[in-house]
Steps between C-alpha positions, in 0.01 A plus 500: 500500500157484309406085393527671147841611535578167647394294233669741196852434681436100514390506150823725454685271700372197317637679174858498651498198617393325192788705340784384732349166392555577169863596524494848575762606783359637830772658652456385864605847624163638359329353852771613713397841572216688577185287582555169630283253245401581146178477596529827729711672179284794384388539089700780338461675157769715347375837310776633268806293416805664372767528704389549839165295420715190481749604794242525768283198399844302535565576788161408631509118408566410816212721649208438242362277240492697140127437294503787330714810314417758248668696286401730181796326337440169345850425467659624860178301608543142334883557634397573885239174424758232437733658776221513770381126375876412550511608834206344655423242256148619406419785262315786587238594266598795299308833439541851303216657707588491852109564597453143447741373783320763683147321456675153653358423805809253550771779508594621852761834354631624227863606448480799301813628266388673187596854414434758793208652306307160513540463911209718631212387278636092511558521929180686566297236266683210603390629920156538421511169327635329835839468444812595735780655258884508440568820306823597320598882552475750468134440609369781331528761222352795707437527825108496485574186402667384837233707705240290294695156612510586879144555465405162302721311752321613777142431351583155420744359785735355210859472571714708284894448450695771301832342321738750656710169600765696629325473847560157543746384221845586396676286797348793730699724409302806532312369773873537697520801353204592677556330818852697524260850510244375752804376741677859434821435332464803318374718734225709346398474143529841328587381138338192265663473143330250279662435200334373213634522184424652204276431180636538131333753251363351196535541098153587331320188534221440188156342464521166368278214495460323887624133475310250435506326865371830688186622541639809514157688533445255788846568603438910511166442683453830768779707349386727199463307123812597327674290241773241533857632461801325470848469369648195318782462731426201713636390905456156606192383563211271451380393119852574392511855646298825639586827337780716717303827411063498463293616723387115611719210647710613810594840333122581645717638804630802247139683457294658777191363330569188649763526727709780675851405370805396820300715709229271575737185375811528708329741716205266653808303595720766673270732613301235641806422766574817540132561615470226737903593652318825564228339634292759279272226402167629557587887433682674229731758345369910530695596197630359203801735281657387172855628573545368127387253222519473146177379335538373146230675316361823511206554752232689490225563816664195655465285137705396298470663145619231253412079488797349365712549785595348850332799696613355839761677657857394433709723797391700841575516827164576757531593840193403716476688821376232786382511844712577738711773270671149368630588068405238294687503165406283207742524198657324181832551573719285717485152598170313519404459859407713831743729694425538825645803669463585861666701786722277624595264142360392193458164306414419102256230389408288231421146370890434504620656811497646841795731529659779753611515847190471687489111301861473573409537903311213505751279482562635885178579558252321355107592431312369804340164453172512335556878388422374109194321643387802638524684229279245305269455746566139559669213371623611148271346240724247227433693262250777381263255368529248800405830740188566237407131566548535884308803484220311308464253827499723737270845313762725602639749254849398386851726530428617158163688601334768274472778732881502585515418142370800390571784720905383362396522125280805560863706547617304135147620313568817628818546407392384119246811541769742648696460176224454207395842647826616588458666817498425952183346604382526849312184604235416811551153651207514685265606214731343265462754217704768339514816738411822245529403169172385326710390165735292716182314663351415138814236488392345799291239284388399140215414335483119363418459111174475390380087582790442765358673810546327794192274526354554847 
């Protein structure tokens, strides 16, 4: 630890303490976990608020001290402001531009959950600036993107957690799921169903005026300069309420130009498992067929052809061919969660359950001590943040790396291309690009908007 990042936590430190003086509760939990003294806690910033923004810098209160968030919307920012204060008894300074946390010297990482078409350009900048980073997923929008990651990762020794939290959360759920494949219970995998549910169509959305708390030019940043749509209906939400339709808020999910709809939502969760069951975590699939999908527009050459729509897709079912001759479906129908089918049984998945016989057997036969362990790699982590943290100590890349990050969410970008171009795609996992098909390729990244390159 540098004497300047010494001093910025005491004068931190000094801040809570004068605040606990002051009345403010310090839950004595916060010290519990994670590093042993205050002192040792590292300096945190938070990079995109709504929603998951708030959920992952909660949970890290008992990992890191807060000084800073950011957020292109004043009100969602004030709100996560007096929460964060709350919590640790000091307030964070508050920010719209997130390039100023980035030119702190006191700031040790940045937790990073704004929409998916913000990730690349904020991560890269934010490694080159000298900062280790929590990212939400999916990491990327294209996979260029996640190639460009690895590579800034590398160059700059930072450590770099991706928020697929399934690996270490849920009650380990999945991580028994896992542990039941390596120790054979089902034989030989031959069949992975990951069910993710589907995404609603939309009415015709129209232009109106952006509200008043968004800097909604700052909000659109790399993707293309369209205008602000949205419908008057309103879900709960902060400043009263966020639109349920526009093409801002959390609806970003519904349009490829910043997202790629429960494919790379629900997907980067499932798929991700599935992957690492398969232990096809550093290769990939060699095909990718839409066996069928519904897309809500009209498409033309892979585009949409209208604006005022939802143009992510809102049914399909992909099958991914993997190693080992191993069918990997990926649908919308069925229950959320991961089938496991193998030649001797088969098991479901999710956040709620572990179900069939081969989990039924282990009340006879239970999974050898320390099989879960082995799985993780070690001692499994608190929670997704506290394994970040740990990984901060000791400069070793956490669960959540990029590289096994991306070769999963490579098969969910690809499957978005299969069906905006409505055909089989044969894919390269060594070369990691589109086998035959120039047109296909051209999806493989995007250009960032004029004055929001990535800064390198």
């Amino acid at each position: 630890m540098t004497t300047s990042l010494r001093t910025s936590r005491r004068q931190f430190l000094q801040g809570v303490t004068a605040a606990g003086a002051a009345g403010v509760f310090l839950p004595s939990a916060q010290w519990a976990l994670g590093y042993q003294t205050p002192s040792e806690r590292p300096v945190f910033a938070t990079i995109g608020l709504r929603n998951q923004g708030w959920t992952i810098t909660s949970k890290s209160f008992n990992f890191a001290n807060f000084a800073a968030l950011a957020d292109v919307d004043s009100n969602v920012l004030a709100d996560n402001v007096a929460k964060v204060e709350k919590a640790q008894g000091k307030k964070p300074d508050a920010y719209k531009d997130y390039r100023k946390i980035l030119d702190r010297k006191d700031i040790d990482a940045v937790m990073i959950a704004t929409p998916d078409h913000w990730h690349t350009k904020i991560a890269v900048e934010a490694m080159l600036a000298g900062k280790d980073v929590y990212c939400e997923k999916p990491l990327t929008l294209t996979i260029d993107e996640g190639k460009l990651i690895e590579k800034i990762v590398k160059q700059t020794g930072r450590v770099f957690q991706v928020g697929t939290m399934q690996r270490t959360e849920i009650e380990l759920r999945f991580l028994k799921a896992i542990a039941l494949i390596r120790d054979g219970r089902i034989g030989t995998v031959k069949k992975v169903t990951c069910g993710i549910d589907r995404m609603e169509a939309s009415p015709v959305i129209p232009e109106v005026a952006a509200p008043a708390s968004i800097d909604y030019d700052f909000w659109l940043g790399p993707a293309p300069k369209v205008p602000y749509r949205a419908l008057p209906e309103l879900r709960k939400g902060y400043g009263g309420g966020v639109p349920l339709y526009s093409n801002c808020h959390y609806s970003f999910r519904n349009w490829h130009e910043y997202s790629g709809g429960k494919l790379t939502d629900w997907g980067a969760h499932h798929v991700d498992i599935a992957c690492w069951a398969l232990g096809a975590t550093e290769t990939g699939p060699s095909k990718i067929t839409p066996i069928n999908y519904k897309l809500p527009v009209e498409y033309k050459d892979g585009n949409p052809t209208v604006a005022d729509q939802y143009n992510a897709a809102t049914q399909f079912t992909i099958r991914a061919d993997m190693p080992n001759g191993v069918e990997l479906i990926i649908t919308s129908e069925g229950d959320n969660g991961i089938l496991f089918e193998g030649t001797e049984g088969r098991f479901f998945v999710n956040r709620g359950k572990l179900t069939g016989k081969p989990v039924e057997d282990m009340k006879d036969k239970p999974l050898p001590d320390g099989a879960v362990e082995k799985v993780y790699g070690g001692k499994v982590s608190a929670n997704h943040t506290a394994n970040f943290t740990e990984s901060m100590k000791s400069r070793k890349q956490p669960i959540s790396d990029v590289w096994s990050h991306n070769r999963m969410l490579e098969i969910c970008h690809l499957s978005n291309i299969a069906m905006r171009l409505g055909r089989e795609l044969k894919w390269d996992p060594v070369k990691r690009e589109i086998v035959g098909d120039a047109q296909a390729n051209t999806f493989l990244a995007r250009e960032n908007r004029k004055g929001f390159e990535i800064n390198m």
